[in-house]
C-alpha positions in Angstrom: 0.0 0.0 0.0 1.0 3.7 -0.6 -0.1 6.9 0.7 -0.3 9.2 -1.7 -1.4 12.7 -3.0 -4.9 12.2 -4.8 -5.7 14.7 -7.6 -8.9 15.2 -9.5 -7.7 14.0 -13.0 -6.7 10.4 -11.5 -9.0 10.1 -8.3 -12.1 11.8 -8.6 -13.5 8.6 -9.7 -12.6 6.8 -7.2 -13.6 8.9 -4.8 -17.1 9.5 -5.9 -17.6 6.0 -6.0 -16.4 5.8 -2.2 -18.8 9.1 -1.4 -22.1 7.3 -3.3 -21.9 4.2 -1.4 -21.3 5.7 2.4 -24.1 7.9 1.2 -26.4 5.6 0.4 -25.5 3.0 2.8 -24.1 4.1 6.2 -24.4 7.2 8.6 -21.2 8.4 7.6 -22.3 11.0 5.6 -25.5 12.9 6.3 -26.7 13.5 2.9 -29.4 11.7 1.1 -28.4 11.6 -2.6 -25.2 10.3 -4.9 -23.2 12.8 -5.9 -22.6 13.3 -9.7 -19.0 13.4 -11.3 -19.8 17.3 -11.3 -20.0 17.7 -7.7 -16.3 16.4 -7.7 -14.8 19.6 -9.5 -16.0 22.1 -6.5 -14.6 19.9 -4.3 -11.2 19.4 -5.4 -10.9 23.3 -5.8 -12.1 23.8 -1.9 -9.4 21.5 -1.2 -6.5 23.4 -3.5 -8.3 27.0 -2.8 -7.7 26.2 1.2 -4.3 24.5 1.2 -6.1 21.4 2.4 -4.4 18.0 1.7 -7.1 14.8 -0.2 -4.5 11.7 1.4 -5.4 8.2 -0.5 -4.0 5.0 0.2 -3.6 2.9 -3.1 -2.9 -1.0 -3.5 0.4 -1.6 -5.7 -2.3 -2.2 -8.8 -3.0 1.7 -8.2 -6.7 0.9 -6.8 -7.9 3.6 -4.0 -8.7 2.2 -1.3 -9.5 4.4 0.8 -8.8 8.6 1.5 -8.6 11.4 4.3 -9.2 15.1 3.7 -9.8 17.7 5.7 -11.6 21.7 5.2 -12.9 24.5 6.9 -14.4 23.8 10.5 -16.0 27.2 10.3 -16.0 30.1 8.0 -14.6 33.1 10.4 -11.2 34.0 10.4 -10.5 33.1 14.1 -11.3 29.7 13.3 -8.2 29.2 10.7 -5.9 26.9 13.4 -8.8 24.6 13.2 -10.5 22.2 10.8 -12.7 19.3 10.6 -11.5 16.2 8.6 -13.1 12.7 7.2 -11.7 9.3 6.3 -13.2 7.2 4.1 -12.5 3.6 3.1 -14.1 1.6 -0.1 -16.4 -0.7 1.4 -14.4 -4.3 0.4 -11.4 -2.5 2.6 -13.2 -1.9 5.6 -11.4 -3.7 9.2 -8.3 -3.7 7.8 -6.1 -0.9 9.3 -6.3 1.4 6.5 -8.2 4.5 8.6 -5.3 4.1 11.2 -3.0 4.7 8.2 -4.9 7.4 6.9 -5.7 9.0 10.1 -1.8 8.8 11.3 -1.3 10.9 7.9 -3.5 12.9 8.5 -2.3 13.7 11.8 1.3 14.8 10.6 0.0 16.6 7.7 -2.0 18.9 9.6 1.4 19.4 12.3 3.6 20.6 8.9 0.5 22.8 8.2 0.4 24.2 11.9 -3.3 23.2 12.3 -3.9 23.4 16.0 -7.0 21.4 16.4 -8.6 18.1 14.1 -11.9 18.2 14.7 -14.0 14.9 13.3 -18.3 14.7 13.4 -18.6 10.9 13.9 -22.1 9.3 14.1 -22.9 8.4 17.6 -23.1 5.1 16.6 -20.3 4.5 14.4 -18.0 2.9 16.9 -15.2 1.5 14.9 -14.9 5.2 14.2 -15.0 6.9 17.5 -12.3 3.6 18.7 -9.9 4.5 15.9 -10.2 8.1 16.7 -10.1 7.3 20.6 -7.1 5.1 19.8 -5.3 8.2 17.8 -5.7 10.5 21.1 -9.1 12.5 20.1 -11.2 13.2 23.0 -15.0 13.5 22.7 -15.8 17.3 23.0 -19.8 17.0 22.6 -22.5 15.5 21.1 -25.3 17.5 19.0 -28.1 15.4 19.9 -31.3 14.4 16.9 -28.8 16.6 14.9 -29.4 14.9 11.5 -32.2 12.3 10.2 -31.6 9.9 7.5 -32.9 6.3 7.3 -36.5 7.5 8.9 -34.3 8.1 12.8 -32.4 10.5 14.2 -28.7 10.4 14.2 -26.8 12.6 17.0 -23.8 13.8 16.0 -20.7 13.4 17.8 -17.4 15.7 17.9 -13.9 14.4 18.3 -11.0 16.7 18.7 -7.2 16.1 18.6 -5.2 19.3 20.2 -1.7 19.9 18.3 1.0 21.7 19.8 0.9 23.9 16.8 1.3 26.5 15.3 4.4 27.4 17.0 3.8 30.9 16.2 0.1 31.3 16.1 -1.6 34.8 14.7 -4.9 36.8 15.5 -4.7 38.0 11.5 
């Protein structure tokens, strides 16, 4: 397996595919509809518009397997030492280590970017994701109760946080 950088011309694909099925399938995502191959243009230039890193983890036939992104936590400027990030792992990968990997990437991507805080919405009830997250060092910081409802319930929505010790020279600019 290889961590890599995904880009939009190689991986959108991919990762659409990954997006539709924890769409339609899971409480990872709280959204009700597949994307389209359009939505994936936006979303790439978010990520390149905000310095924000799309980590994949391929197979040695070049397959993705799975990925790790993060983006804005919130919009106002104070907010900027913080962000809220996502892993995602194809479905026939799942239980297999890989979100370790691409959380621990994650992790020291966000350190070389002086991120202070990795913030992570987890479904309540996802709890292979709040143990890998738990396992990584996050701490719960809340839960947003009937927050979300998909699959005719109510999902509350828990927050994860991981403090960094940087920046090392943080800014009120």
């Amino acid at each position: 397996m290889n961590l890599i950088d995904c880009t939009e011309s190689r991986h959108a694909g991919a990762i659409l595919e990954i997006f539709n099925e924890a769409i339609l399938n899971s409480t990872a995502l709280y959204d009700y509809r597949e994307r389209d191959i359009g939505s994936m243009g936006p979303w790439f230039a978010a990520k390149r518009n905000g310095n924000f890193p799309v980590i994949g983890l391929e197979n040695s036939q070049g397959k993705l397997l799975g990925f790790a992104s993060y983006g804005t936590f919130r919009a106002w400027p104070a907010y900027k030492y913080s962000v809220e990030h996502s892993i995602y792992i194809h479905p026939q990968h799942r239980g297999q280590g890989l979100g370790k990997v691409l959380l621990n990437a994650l992790i020291e991507e966000a350190k070389r970017r002086q991120v202070h805080t990795l913030i992570g919405g987890i479904d309540a009830t996802n709890a292979a994701s709040i143990a890998l997250h738990t396992q990584a060092g996050f701490i719960e910081a809340g839960i947003i109760k009937q927050a979300a409802y998909k699959f005719d319930r109510w999902l509350d929505l828990a927050f994860y946080q991981l403090i960094l010790s940087t920046p090392e020279h943080p800014v009120a600019k």
